[in-house]
C-alpha positions in Angstrom: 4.3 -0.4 -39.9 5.4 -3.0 -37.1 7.6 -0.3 -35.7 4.8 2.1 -35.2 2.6 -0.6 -34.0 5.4 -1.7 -31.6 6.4 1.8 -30.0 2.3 2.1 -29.5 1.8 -0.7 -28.1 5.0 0.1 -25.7 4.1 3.4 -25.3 0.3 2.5 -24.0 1.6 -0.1 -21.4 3.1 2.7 -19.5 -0.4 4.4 -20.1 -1.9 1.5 -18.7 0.4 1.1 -15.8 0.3 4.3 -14.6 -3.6 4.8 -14.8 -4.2 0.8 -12.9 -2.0 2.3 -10.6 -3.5 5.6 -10.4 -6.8 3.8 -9.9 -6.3 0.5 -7.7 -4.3 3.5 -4.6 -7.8 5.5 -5.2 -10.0 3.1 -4.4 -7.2 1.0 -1.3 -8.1 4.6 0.1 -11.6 5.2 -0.7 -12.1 1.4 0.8 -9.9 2.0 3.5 -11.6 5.0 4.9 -15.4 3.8 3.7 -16.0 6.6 1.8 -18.9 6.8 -0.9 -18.5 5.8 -4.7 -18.6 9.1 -6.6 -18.8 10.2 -10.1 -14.7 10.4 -10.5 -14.4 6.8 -9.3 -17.1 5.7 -11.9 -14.5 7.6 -14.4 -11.5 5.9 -13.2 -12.6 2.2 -13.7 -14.1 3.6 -16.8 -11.1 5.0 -17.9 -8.8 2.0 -17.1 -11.0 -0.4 -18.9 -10.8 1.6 -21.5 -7.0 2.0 -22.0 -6.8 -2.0 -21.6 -9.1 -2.2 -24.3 -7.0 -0.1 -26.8 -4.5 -2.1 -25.9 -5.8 -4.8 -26.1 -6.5 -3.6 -30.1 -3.5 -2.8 -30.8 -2.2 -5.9 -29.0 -4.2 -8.3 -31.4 -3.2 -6.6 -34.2 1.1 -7.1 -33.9 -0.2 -10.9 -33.0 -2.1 -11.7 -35.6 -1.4 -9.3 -38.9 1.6 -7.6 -38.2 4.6 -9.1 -35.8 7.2 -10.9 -37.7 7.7 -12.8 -34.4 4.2 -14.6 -34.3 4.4 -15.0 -37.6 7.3 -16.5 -37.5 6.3 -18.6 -34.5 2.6 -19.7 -36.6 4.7 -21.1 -39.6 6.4 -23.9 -37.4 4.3 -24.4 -33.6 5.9 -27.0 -32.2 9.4 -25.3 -32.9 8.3 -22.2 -31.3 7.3 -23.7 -28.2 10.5 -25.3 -27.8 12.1 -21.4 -28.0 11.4 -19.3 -25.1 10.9 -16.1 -26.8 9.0 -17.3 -29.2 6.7 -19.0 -26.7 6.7 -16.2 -24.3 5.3 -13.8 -27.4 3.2 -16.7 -28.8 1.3 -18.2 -25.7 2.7 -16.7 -22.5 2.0 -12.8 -22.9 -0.7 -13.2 -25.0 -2.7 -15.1 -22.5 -1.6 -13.3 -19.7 -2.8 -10.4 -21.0 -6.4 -11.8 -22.5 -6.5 -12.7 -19.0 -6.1 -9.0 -17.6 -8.5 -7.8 -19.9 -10.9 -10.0 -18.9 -10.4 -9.6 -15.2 -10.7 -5.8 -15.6 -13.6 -6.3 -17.2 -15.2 -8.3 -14.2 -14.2 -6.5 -11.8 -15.8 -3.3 -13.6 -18.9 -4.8 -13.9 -19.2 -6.4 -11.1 -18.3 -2.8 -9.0 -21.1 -1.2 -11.0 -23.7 -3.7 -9.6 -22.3 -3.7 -5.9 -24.8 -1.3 -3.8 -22.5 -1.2 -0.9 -20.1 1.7 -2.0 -17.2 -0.6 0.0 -18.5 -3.4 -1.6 -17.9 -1.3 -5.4 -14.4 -0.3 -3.9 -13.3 -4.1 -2.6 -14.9 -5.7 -5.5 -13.4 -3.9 -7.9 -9.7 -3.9 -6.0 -9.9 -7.3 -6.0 -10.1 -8.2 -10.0 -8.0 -5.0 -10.7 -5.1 -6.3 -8.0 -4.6 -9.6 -10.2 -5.4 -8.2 -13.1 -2.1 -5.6 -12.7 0.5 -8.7 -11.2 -1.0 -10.3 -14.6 0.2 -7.7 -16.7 3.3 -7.2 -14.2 4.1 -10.8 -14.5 3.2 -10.8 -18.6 5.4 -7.4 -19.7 8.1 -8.5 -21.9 10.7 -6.8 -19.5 14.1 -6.6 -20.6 13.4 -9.0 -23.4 15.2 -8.9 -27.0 12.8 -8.7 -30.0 13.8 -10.6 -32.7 
């Protein structure tokens, strides 16, 4: 089962790159050349949110039920924080991410209640820009699992 949950979770961050990517160059262009906030943009920010959110599921799901690496790290705190995997799985990515989430999620809302369709598009770009060199910064890249 923590294979599976693993490869998904892996799998979806490429998901998740890709569409934040997809999204943030849509709107730099849409708030670049002032054009109006349309239906497809709605669905974009709609649609990233989204795949952070499943994600973020199956994110919370390896930390706290089914990674043998946070529970390995809960049995013994203070010796996990003195291990830099450990930490980086136990408090670094997790927060990192929680982070992007939640900045995805401002920025989302906040676009929705801009009237100025730059203002949606700048807004939005804004809390979607750190929210991506979050998730960037917080990708276990290259790292060994245990």
């Amino acid at each position: 089962m923590y294979t599976g949950f693993l490869h998904l979770h892996n799998t979806l961050r490429w998901l998740v790159l890709v569409v934040a990517l997809i999204t943030l160059a849509k709107y730099f262009m849409a708030w670049f050349s002032h054009n109006r906030w349309k239906k497809s943009d709605n669905l974009l920010g709609v649609i990233f949110t989204a795949v952070m959110d499943v994600q973020l599921v199956v994110g919370l799901a390896l930390y706290f039920f089914i990674s043998p690496i946070t529970k390995a790290a809960f049995q013994n705190i203070g010796a996990a924080m003195k291990n830099a995997e450990l930490r980086f799985y136990l408090v670094e990515h997790f927060l990192l991410m929680l982070i992007a989430v939640v900045l995805v999620h401002i920025g989302r809302s906040k676009s929705k209640k801009a009237t100025v369709p730059r203002k949606k598009f700048g807004v939005a770009l804004v809390y979607f820009s750190i929210a991506y060199i979050l998730l960037l910064v917080g990708i276990p890249w290259g790292r060994v699992i245990m």
